[in-house]
N, C-alpha and C positions, 0 to 999 in steps of 0.2 A: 273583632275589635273588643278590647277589652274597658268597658265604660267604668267597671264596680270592684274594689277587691277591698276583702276583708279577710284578715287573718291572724287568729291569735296562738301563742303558746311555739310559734316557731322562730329561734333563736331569742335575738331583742325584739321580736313584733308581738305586740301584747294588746288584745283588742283597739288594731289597726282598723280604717274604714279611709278608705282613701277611693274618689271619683277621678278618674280620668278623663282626658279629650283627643283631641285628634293627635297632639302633639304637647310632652308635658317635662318639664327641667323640674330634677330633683338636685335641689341646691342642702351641700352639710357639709360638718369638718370633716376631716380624715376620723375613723373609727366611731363616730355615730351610730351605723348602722343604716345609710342608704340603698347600701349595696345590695344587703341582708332585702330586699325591696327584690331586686331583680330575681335573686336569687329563690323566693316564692315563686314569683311567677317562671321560673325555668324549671323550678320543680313540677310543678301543676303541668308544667306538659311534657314529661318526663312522664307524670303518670299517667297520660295520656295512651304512652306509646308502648310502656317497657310495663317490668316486675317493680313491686312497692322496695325491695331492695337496691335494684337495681336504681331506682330512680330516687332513692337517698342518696344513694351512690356517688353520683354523677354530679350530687349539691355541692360547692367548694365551702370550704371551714376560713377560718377568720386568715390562718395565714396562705397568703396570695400562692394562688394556682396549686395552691393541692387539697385532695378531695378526703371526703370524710370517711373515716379510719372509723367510726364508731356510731351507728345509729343514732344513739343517744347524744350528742353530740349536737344533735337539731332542732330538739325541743331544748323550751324556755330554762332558764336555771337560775333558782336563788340558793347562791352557796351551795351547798351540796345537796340540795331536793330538785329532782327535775319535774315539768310538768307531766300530768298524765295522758295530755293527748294535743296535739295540734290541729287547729279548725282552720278551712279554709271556703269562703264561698267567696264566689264571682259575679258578676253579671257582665256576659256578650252579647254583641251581634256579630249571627255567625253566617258562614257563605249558603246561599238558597240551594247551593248542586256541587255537588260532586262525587268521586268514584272511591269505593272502598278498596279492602288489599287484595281482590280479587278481580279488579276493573271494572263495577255492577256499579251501575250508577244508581247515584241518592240524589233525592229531593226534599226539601226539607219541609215539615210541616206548617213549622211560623220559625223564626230566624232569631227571634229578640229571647235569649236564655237563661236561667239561674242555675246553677251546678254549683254543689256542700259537697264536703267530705271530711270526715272528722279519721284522724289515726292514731292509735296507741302504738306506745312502746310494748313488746313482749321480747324473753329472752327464746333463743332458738339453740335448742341442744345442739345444732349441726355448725353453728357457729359462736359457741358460746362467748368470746373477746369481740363481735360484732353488732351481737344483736338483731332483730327484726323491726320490721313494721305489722298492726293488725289493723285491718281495717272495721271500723265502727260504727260509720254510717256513708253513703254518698244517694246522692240525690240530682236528678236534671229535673226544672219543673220550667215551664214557660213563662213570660209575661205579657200581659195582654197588648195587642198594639193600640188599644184605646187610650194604655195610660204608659206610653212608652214615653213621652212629653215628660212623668214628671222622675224618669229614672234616667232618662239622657238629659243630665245637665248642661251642659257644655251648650255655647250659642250654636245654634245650626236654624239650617232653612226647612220647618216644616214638610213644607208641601215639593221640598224637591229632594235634598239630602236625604233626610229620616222615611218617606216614603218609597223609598229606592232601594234604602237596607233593611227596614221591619216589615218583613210580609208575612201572610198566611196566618193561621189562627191553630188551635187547641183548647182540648177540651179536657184531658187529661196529664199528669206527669208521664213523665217517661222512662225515671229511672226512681227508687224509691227506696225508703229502708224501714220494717217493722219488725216491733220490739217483742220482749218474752209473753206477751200479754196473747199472740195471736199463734204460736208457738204449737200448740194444741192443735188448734182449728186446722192449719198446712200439715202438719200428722195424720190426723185423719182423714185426710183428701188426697192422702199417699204422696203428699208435692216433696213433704220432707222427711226423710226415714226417722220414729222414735230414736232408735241405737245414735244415732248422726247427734242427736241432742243431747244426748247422756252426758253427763258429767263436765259438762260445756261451761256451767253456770249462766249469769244472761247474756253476756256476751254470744255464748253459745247460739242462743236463740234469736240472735239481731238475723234478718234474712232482706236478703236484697233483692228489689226484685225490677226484672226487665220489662216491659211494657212495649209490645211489640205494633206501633204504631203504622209498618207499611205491612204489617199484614192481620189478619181477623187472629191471629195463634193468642192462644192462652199467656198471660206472662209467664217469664219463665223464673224461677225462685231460687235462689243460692244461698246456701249457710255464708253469711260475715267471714266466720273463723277458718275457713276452708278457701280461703281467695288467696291467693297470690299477687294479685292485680286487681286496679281496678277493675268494673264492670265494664264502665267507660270505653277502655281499652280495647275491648275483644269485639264490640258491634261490629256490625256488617250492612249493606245496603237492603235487605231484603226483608229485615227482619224491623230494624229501627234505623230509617235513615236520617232522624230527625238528630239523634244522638251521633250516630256519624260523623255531619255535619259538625257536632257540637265539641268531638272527635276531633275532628283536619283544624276547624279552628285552633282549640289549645295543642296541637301541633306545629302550627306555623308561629307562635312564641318562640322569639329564640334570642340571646346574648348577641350581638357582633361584637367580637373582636377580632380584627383585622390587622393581623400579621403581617409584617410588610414582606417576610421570605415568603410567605404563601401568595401576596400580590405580584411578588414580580416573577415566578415561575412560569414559564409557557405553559402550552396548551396544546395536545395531540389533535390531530382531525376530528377524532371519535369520541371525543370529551363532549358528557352531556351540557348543554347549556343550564345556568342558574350558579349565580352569585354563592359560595361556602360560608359558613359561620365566621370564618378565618381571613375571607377575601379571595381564598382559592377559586381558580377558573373566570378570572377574569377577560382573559383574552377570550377564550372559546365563548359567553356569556355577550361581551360586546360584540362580537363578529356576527354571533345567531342575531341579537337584536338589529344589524346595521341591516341581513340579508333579508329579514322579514320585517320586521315593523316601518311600514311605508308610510303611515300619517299621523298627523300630532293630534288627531279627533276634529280637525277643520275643515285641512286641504291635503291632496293629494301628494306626496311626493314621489317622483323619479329614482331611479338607483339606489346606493347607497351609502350614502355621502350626508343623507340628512341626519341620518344620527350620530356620525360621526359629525360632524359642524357643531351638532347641539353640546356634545360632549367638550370639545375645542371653546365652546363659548362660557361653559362652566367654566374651563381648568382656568381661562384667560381670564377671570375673577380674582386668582388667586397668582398665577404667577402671568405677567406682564409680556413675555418675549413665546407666547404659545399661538402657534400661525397652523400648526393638523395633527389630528390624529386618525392614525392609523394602524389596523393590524398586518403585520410582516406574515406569508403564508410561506416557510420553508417546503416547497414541494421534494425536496430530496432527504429531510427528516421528520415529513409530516406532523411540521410545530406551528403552533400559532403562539407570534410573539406583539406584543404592546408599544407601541412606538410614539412618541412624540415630537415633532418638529418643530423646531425654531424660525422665525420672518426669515434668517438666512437658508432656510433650507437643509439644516443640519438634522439629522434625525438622533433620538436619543429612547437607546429601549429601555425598557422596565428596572432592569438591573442596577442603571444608572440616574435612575428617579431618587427624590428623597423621598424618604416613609412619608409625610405628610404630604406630598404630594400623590403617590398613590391611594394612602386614604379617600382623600376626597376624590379620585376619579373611580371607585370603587360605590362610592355614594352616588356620584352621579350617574354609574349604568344602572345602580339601580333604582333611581326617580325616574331613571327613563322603560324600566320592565316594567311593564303591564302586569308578568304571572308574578312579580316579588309581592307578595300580601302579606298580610298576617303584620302580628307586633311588632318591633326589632325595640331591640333594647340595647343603647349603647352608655358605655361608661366614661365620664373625660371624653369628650369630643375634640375640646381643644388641643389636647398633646398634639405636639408635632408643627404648629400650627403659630405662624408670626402674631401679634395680638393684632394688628389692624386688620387680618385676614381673617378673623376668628366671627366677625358680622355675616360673610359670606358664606361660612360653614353652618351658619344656623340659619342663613336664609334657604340653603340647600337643603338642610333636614327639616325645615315647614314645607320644602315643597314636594320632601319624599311622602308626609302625610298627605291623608285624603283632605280633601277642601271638602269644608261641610257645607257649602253655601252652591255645589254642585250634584248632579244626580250619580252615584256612581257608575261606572262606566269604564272602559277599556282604557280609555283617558283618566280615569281618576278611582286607580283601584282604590280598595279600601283597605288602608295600610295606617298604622299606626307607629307614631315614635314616640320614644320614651328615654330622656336621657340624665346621666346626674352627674353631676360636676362641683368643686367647691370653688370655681374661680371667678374673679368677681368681674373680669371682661366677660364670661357667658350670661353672669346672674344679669348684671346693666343690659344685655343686648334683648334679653328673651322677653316674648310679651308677657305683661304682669297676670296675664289671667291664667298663665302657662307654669305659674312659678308655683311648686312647691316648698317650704323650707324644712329640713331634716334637722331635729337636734333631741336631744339625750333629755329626758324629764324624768323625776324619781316618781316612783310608786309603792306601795305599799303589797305586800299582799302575805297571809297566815302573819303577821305582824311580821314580817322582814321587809326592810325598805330595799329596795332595785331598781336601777335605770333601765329606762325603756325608749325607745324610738318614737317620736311624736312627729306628726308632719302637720303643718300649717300652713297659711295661704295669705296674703292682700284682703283687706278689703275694697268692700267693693267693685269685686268680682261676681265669676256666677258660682266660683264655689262658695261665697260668704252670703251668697243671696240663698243657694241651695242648705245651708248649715247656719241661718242667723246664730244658733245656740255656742258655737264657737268661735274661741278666740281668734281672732287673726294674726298673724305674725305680730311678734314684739319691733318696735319701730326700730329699737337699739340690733336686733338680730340683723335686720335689712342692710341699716347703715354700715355693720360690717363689712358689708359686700363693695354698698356702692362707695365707702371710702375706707379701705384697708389698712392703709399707711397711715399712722399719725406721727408726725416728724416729730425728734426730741427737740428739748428745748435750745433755744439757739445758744450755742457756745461764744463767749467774748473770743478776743483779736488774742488778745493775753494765751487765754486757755487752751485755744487753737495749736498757739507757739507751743504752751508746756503740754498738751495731752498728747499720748500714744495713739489714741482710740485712732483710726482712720475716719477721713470725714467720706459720708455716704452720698450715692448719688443727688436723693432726697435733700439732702442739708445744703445745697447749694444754692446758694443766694441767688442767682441767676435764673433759677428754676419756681424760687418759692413763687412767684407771682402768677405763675400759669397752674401753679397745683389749685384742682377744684375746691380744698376747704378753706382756702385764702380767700375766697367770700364770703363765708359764712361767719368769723371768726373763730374757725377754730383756733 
């Protein structure tokens, strides 16, 4: 769970500091820079898993669905100076167990984490029109669960929630970075060959070093300039399974978007179960959940009908004539296909679903998988989606989050949403302590003036209790939202006759009386 990010110097995020909660709506116009939001946190586990190229790679550039053509391209830019490096630190809570890429299981030492990493630009002979990334410093250090109260902002229940996700202690970091000053010292301890530093400069001399917490080993010490990835990346259970852990967390980061040709595809027998980026394997993913998952963490249930009922009682939120769902098991093309039935009895599969309605039963397998964890970050939640149907799609993704007022558990993984939208039927529905507001503020910096990304919040929240020092939304930005339309002014009978102009839904006299700024005067 991702509670903390901070990140300067990449794209428009220019000493960013943004707290998160279980579940949080980034509200901005088109080309702000909210997305540029997700987009960090997809990177950061990007570098988690892959190469520092690779995992610039993989960042999308401003125009939609295509990816970056040039390193450089990712740090900050005023006119034509780009910055010299891009900073990112975090703060998670991450899962107490699990298994590295060799099946060896990890336990972690305390769960509540901080991980930095700072990257420069360098040019790479082998791709000279591409560019590199070097890596500059990264760091995993822990934080106490004494004072994890005053770094988990967000309302939660003490002694059930927060005790249930921050465990275990530390006494040391776990991942570290020191500078040209100690340079010497690792030389003559044979840790770092002299030749390896030569003509490095201090960059050269930055050395990273591993801290091998599940066993008594020496740390182990890597030249900066010589990584290809991060450190991060390469742990294992045996050595640091604290980092691991720290590891599978910012891996389970990830975008959804849910493609509606990838939802409505079958599914072979032998298709692993779990939800895709895309929506893929839906059918396979709800069959495993309806064969195993027998109780809601109360009571028992029978068969497997209970999750399919749960699933029918969602979609019947959204569309009115939904009486079962079910999966179709072609035994003669070993396909599993998505079916839903009408109170007539009519059954209607995937194919001939509307995207918005696969969307949201997509959402709902996955409130109902226990192994779906980690972030999910979704963009526009509402496309696809009638606007009085649009309350019940964000009732669904607060109850994909965890509830912080319960212990974690099989029943209430620890799962986080994160979503952003400029539409003002999501900004009115979402709770106000949930809301953040994206908008473009000028700044200064070597005397060049540049807009940058600013995110704000309500007062009287707990993030304006946790940050008294800032502003909170301007009232004029809110009202945007909650009243978007301001009707022109009303045209005479006369003018009516002689204008071309077409008269709009809005300007209809019939209508003004129910528009909500008709009591306000506007």
């Amino acid at each position: 769970m991702l509670t903390r990010l901070k990140v300067s110097g990449f794209k428009n995020l220019v000493d960013v500091d943004v707290s998160f909660g279980s579940f949080t709506c980034v509200a901005g116009a088109n080309g702000v820079g909210k997305s540029n939001l997700f987009d960090a946190i997809t990177f950061l586990s990007a570098l988690a898993s892959d190469t520092l190229i690779n995992a610039a790679l993989s960042v999308r550039v401003r125009d939609a669905g295509r990816r970056a053509a040039d390193v450089r391209s990712l740090f900050h830019r005023v006119g034509d100076i780009y910055a010299d490096k891009m900073s990112f630190e975090v703060e998670m809570i991450v899962p107490p167990e699990g298994v590295d890429d060799l099946g060896q299981r990890a336990k972690a030492k305390t769960t509540f984490l901080r991980y930095a990493i700072d990257l420069g630009y360098r040019l790479d002979e082998n791709l000279p029109a591409l560019g590199s990334l070097e890596l500059l410093r990264e760091e995993l250090d822990y934080i106490k669960p004494t004072e994890a109260g005053k770094h988990i902002r967000f309302g939660h229940t003490a002694n059930k929630w927060r005790k249930s996700v921050v465990t275990g202690e530390s006494r040391a970091p776990f991942i570290s970075t020191i500078g040209k000053e100690n340079a010497d010292a690792f030389a003559k301890e044979g840790l770092v060959e002299n030749s390896a530093l030569a003509g490095k400069g201090d960059l050269g001399h930055r050395i990273v070093k591993l801290h091998q917490d599940g066993s008594a080993g020496r740390p182990k010490s890597i030249l900066a300039a010589n990584l290809p990835r991060t450190v991060l990346s390469t742990v294992n259970a045996t050595e640091s399974p604290t980092a691991l852990m720290a590891r599978r967390e910012m891996q389970s980061w990830r975008l959804l978007q849910l493609e509606p040709s990838a939802l409505r595809e079958p599914d072979s027998f032998t298709t692993p179960p779990g939800l895709g980026s895309d929506g893929s394997h839906l059918p396979a993913t709800l069959s495993f959940l309806a064969r195993t998952r027998k109780t809601d963490g109360q009571h028992e249930h029978q068969g497997e009908t209970w999750v399919y009922d749960q699933i029918a009682a969602r979609l019947s939120q959204l569309i009115d004539d939904v009486y079962k769902i079910r999966i179709d098991e072609d035994k003669t093309r070993e396909l599993l296909t998505l079916e839903v039935a009408d109170f007539g009895g009519t059954p209607y599969p995937a194919r001939s679903l509307s995207d918005g309605t696969l969307r949201f039963l997509a959402l709902a397998v996955l409130e109902l998988d226990p192994k779906a964890g980690g972030l999910i970050c979704l963009e526009e939640p509402e496309n696809g989606f009638h606007p009085e149907r649009i309350p019940g799609v964000l009732r669904l993704l607060q109850d994909i989050a965890t509830d912080v007022t319960r212990p974690v558990g099989p029943d209430n993984p620890l799962r986080q949403v994160i979503i952003n939208t400029h539409s003002p039927a999501v900004v009115a529905q979402v709770p106000d302590d949930s809301l953040l507001i994206a908008e473009l503020k000028e700044a200064v910096q070597d005397r060049r003036r540049f807009k940058r990304v600013s995110f704000s919040w309500l007062p009287n929240t707990w993030r304006s209790e946790a940050e008294p020092g800032v502003p909170p939304v301007a009232r004029g930005k809110l009202l945007a939202y909650l009243n978007p339309v301001v009707p022109e002014q009303q045209l005479s009978q006369e003018e009516m006759r002689t204008t071309s102009k077409p008269r709009r839904v809005i300007d209809r006299s019939d209508l003004q009386l129910a528009l909500p700024w008709q009591g306000e005067g506007a």
